[in-house]
N, C-alpha and C positions, 0 to 999 in steps of 0.2 A: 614274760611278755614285756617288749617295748615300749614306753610311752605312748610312740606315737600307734604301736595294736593298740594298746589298754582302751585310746583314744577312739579308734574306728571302730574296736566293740561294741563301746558304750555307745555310740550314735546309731548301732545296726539295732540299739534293742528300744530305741526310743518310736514309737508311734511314729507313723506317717499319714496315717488318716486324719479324718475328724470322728469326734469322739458322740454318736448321737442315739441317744435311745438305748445307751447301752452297749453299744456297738461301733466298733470301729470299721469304716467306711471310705474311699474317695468321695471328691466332691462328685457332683451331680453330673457335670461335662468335662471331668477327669481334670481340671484344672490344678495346675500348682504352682509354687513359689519356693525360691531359693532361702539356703538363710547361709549368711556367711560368718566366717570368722573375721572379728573387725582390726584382730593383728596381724591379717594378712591379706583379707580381700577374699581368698578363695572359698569356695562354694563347701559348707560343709553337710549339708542332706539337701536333700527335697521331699517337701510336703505337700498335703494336701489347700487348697486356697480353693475357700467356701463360694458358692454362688449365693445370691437373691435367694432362692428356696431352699440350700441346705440352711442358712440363718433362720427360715420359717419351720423347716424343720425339724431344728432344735427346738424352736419354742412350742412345738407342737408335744415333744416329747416332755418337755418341761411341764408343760399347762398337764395334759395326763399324769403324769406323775406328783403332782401336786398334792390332787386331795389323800391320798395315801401317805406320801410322808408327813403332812401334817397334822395327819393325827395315827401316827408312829410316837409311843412315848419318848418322852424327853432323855431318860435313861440311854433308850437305844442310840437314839439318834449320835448322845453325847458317846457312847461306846465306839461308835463307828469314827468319830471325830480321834479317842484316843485311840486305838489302833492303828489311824493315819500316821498320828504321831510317831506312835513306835516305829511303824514300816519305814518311814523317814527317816530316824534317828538310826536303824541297820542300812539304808541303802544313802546317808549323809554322802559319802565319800561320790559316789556317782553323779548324784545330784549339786555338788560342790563343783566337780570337775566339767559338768554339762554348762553349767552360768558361764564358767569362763572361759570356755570353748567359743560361746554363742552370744556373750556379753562382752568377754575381753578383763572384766576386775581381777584382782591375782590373786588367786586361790586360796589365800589366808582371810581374804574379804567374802571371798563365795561360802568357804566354809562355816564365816559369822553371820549370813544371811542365812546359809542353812538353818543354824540355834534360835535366829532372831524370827524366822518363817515359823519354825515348827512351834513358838509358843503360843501362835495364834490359835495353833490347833487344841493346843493345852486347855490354853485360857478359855476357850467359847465350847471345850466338851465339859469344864467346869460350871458354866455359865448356863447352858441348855437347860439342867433340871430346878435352876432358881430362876427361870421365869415367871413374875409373881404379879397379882392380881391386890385389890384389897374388898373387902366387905364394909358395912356399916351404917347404923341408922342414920338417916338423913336428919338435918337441921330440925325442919318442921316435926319428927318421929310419926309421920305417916306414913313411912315406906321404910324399905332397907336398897342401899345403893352396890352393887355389884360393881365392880370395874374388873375387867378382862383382857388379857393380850391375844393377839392373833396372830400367824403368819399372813406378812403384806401379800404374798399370792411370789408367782415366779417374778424371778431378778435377770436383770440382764446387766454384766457384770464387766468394762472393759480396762484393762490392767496397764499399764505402761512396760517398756523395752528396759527400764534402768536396775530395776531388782523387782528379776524376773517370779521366787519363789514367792520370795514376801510380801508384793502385792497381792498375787493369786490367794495366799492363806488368809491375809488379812481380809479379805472380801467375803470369799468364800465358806472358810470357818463360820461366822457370826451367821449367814445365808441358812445353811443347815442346819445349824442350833439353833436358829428360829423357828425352822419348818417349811423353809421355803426351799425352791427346787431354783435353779440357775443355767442360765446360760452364759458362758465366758469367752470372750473375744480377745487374744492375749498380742500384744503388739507384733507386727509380722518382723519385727527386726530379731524377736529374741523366742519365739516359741514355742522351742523345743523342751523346756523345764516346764512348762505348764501341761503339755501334755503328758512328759513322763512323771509329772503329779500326778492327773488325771489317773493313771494307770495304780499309781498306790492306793490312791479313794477307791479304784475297782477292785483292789486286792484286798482293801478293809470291808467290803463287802456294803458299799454304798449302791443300795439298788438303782436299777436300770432307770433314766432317763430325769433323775434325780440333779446329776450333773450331765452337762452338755458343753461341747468344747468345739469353736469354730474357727478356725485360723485362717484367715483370708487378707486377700492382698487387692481386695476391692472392701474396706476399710466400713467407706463412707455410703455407698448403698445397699450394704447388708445391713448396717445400722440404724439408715432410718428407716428399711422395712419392718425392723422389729420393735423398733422405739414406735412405731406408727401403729402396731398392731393391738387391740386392745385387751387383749390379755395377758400383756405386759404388764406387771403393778409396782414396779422397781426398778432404777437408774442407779448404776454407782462407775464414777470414771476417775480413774487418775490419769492426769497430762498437765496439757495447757491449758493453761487460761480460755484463749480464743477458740481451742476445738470447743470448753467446755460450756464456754457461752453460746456455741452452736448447740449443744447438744440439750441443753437446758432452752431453748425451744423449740427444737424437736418435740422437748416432752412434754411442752406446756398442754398441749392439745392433748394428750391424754391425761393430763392431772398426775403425771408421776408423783411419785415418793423418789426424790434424788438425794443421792450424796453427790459432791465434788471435792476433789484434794487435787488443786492446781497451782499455778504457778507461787515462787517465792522468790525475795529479795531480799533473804533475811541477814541483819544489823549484828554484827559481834563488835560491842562494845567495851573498852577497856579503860579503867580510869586509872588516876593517875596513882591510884592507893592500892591497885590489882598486885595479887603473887602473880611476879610475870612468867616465874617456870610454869607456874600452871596455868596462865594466860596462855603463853605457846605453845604446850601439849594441847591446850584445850581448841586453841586455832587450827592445827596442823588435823586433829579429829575433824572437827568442823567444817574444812572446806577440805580437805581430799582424800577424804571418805569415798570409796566409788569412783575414784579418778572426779570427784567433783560433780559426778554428775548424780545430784540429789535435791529434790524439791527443800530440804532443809541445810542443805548446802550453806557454810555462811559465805556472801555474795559483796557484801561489804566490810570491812573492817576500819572501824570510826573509834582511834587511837587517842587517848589525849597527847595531847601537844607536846609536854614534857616527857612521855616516855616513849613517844613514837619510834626515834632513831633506833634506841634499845629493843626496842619489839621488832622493830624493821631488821636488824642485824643478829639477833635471836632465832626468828623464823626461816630470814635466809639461809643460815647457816645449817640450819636442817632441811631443808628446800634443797637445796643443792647438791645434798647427799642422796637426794632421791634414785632410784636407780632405774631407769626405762626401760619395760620387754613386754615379752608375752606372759599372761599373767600364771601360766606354769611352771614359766620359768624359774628356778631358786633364786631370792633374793629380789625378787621385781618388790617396787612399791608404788608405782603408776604403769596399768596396763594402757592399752588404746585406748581412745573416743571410739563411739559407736558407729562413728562412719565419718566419710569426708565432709559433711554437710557442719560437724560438730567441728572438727577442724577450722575448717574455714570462719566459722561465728568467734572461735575464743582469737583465733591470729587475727580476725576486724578489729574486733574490742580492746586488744592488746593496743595494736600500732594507732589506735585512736585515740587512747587514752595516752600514750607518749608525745601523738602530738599535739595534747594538749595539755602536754607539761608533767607527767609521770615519767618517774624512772626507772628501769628496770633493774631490780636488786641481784634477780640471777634468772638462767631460763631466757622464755622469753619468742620464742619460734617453733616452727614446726619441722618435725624431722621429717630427714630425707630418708626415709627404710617404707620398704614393704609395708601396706597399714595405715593406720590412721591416727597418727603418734601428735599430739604436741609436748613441749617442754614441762615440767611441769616452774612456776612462773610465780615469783613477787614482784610484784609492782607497790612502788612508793609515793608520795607524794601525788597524790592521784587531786584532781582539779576538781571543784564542782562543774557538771555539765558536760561529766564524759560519760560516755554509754554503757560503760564497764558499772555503773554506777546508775543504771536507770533498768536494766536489762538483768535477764539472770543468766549468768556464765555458763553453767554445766556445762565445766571445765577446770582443770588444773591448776587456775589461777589466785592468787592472793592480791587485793587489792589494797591499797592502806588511806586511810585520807588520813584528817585531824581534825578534830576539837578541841575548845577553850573551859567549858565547863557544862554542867551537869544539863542546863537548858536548853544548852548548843545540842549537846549529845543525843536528847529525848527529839529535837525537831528533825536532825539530820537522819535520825533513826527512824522515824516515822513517815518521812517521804517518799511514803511509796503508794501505790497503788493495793499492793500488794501485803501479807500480814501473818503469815504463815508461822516463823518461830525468828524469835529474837534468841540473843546469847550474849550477856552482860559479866564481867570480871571486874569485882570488887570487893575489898575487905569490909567496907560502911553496912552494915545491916539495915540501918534505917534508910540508906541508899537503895542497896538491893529493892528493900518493900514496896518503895518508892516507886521505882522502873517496873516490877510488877501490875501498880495502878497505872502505867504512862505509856509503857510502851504499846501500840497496837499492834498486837502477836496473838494466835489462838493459842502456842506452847513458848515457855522462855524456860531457854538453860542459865541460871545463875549461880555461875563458878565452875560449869561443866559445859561441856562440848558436844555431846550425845544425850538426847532426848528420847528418842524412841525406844517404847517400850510395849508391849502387848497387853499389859494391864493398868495403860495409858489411855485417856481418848486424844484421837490425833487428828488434825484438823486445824483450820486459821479462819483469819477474820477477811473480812472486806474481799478482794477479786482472788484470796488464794484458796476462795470454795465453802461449801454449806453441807453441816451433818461430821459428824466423826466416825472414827474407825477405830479399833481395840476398848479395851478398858471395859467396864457396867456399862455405858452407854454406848457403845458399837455394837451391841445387839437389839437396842432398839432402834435402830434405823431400820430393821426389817421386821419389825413388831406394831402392828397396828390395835390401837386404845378401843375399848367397845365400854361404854356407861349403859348399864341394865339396872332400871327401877322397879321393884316389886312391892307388891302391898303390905303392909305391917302383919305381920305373920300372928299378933297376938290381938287383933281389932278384931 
């Protein structure tokens, strides 16, 4: 078989429906939406795009399905969670090659998101049967104090276009290990891996209406019909900022339980005492990871002074070896951007920040090929008050400024809005400690370029979102507290 068979295979066995009550279905007025490949533009399936009432009828199947799974033991539930696992780990290769079909990242990145998705599933069917309460006589010793967890009720669950599995797992996982039943809305740019998830949780034997899955390309009023609905008890979105602060009140009016994991601007900082080879491995990890497009992306890079040039002409020089395709191609190590829309933001921020006074180390434009290609891009000498520098890239880009010292470095690092994860390079330990207390970051890599982990909690501070995900505390985000006082059993 061909490539490009192996390829049209695999897209004839992925769902076309929406996924509700158990059942795969079109939408209600046969509606659909294209999804393309962003290496070439063209159309690679057509799916189903959900009305107003298929969103309500997910949550219908949700809300019924409810009180049975949670009070399904914990055992089970987490059995059905490993199974997932395993079914994933036999069908990796499909599910690797669907991302970058439908994503664009090159295949050796789809396949690391495969490993990195599937240990959500690990982690939280570990996690399901230590869901723990405590007992205890009260202060006064006139009662005994219960404390209990619960499942918050159904989730309504929407995922981002940039890493398609491993949003879906990290949500999802911890959802069901709690007890709660879900509905999942997965970005209409990238869809097709969450459905042919959906179809393994059907093959681990996750009962009917348990999971629900609505792909639609009317986005924004499926949404707040069901964010509106009151048997909703659960928000969790990753994106941006601004959708997220729409969406967060949407749900005021219902009293949601929300997570948000949104925008970043995150600071990789090098001083002047940093191992610069592992400075610049740790860089090159950092920001073009995912062709760049990552909420943990590093978005700045705030050099000290003295060793800036060295780190500028280090980076380059592996920058420039990059190699640009489609990300099946052998040898890629930057696939596409997601579309022309993502093009157009990095080539603004680029020619902005040149004219005002940045240099281009290498890279630098956008190609002329089929697709949605930029260069992948160093930029030096970058100015205060260029928007390469205010804004987050998701993109290809390396950006460089400079600092004088260690106060410089904590304020330039901290001007942002934004607070999601820093990434500091230094030998100093009491330094290190230091930018641990200073910097405002929810996660900081120090001495490392990659942070995420599954038995992490993942989340930031200030406008890049509220609640975490992975780790012991990603499963109480959909675990609601219950205080039961009883009388002294021995009075």
């Amino acid at each position: 078989m061909t490539s490009s068979e192996a390829e049209s295979d695999l897209l004839a066995r992925v769902p076309d429906g929406l996924f509700i009550g158990g059942r795969w279905r079109p939408a209600e007025d046969g509606a659909t939406l294209t999804v393309a490949d962003p290496s070439s533009g063209e159309t690679v399936k057509t799916i189903a795009s959900a009305t107003v009432a298929d969103g309500i009828a997910a949550l219908d199947a949700a809300s019924e399905a409810f009180p049975a799974w949670a009070a399904t033991p914990p055992r089970e539930r987490a059995e059905i969670l490993r199974r997932a696992f395993d079914l994933l780990q036999e069908r990796k290769d499909d599910v690797a090659l669907l991302m970058t079909i439908e994503m664009g990242k090159p295949l050796a990145e789809s396949r690391g998101e495969v490993a990195y998705g599937g240990e959500f599933l690990r982690w939280f069917s570990e996690e399901a049967p230590r869901i723990q309460g405590r007992y205890g006589t009260n202060p006064e010793g006139s009662g005994r104090t219960i404390v209990s967890q619960h499942p918050v009720g159904p989730c309504f669950l929407i995922t981002p276009w940039n890493f398609p599995l491993a949003m879906a797992t990290r949500k999802i996982a911890p959802a069901l290990a709690a007890g709660c039943t879900v509905v999942v809305k997965p970005a209409a740019l990238t869809p097709l891996t969450t459905l042919f998830f959906a179809r393994i949780l059907e093959d681990a034997g996750l009962p009917a209406g348990v999971l629900n899955v609505v792909t639609t390309s009317s986005s924004g009023p499926l949404s707040e019909a069901i964010i509106s609905d009151p048997r909703l008890r659960k928000l969790s979105f990753t994106g941006s900022t601004p959708v997220g602060q729409q969406l967060l009140k949407q749900a005021a009016d219902g009293v949601l339980r929300t997570s948000m994991e949104l925008g970043g601007n995150a600071p990789f900082v090098v001083f002047d005492d940093a191992d610069l080879d592992a400075a610049v491995a740790g860089a090159i990890a950092a920001k073009f990871r995912n062709i760049g497009q990552a909420c943990t992306a590093a978005n700045r890079f705030i050099v000290h002074r003295s060793v800036a040039e060295e780190f500028s002409r280090r980076v380059t020089e592996k920058v420039a070896g990059f190699v640009v395709g489609r990300g099946t191609e052998d040898g890629v190590t930057v696939g596409p951007l997601i579309d022309d829309r993502a093009v157009e933001k990095a080539d603004s921020l680029v020619r902005d920040a040149v004219e005002r006074g940045a240099t281009v180390r290498t890279g630098g434009a956008v190609i002329d090929r089929p697709g949605s290609y930029f260069e992948a891009t160093v930029l030096d000498d970058v100015q205060p008050g260029s928007k390469i520098l205010r804004e987050e890239i998701f993109g290809p880009v390396l950006a460089i400024a400079t600092f004088d010292d260690e106060d410089d470095a904590i304020r330039l690092a901290n001007d942002t809005e934004y607070g999601l994860v820093s990434y500091v390079y230094t030998r100093d330990l009491a330094r290190g400690q230091r930018l641990i207390e200073r910097l405002e970051t929810g996660m900081m890599g120090l001495n490392v370029g990659v942070v995420s982990n599954a038995s992490a909690p993942f989340g930031g501070w200030k406008q890049s979102g509220l609640g975490r995900e992975g780790g012991a505390e990603g499963i109480h985000e959909y675990l609601e507290t219950k205080y039961t006082l009883t009388p002294d059993p021995f009075a």
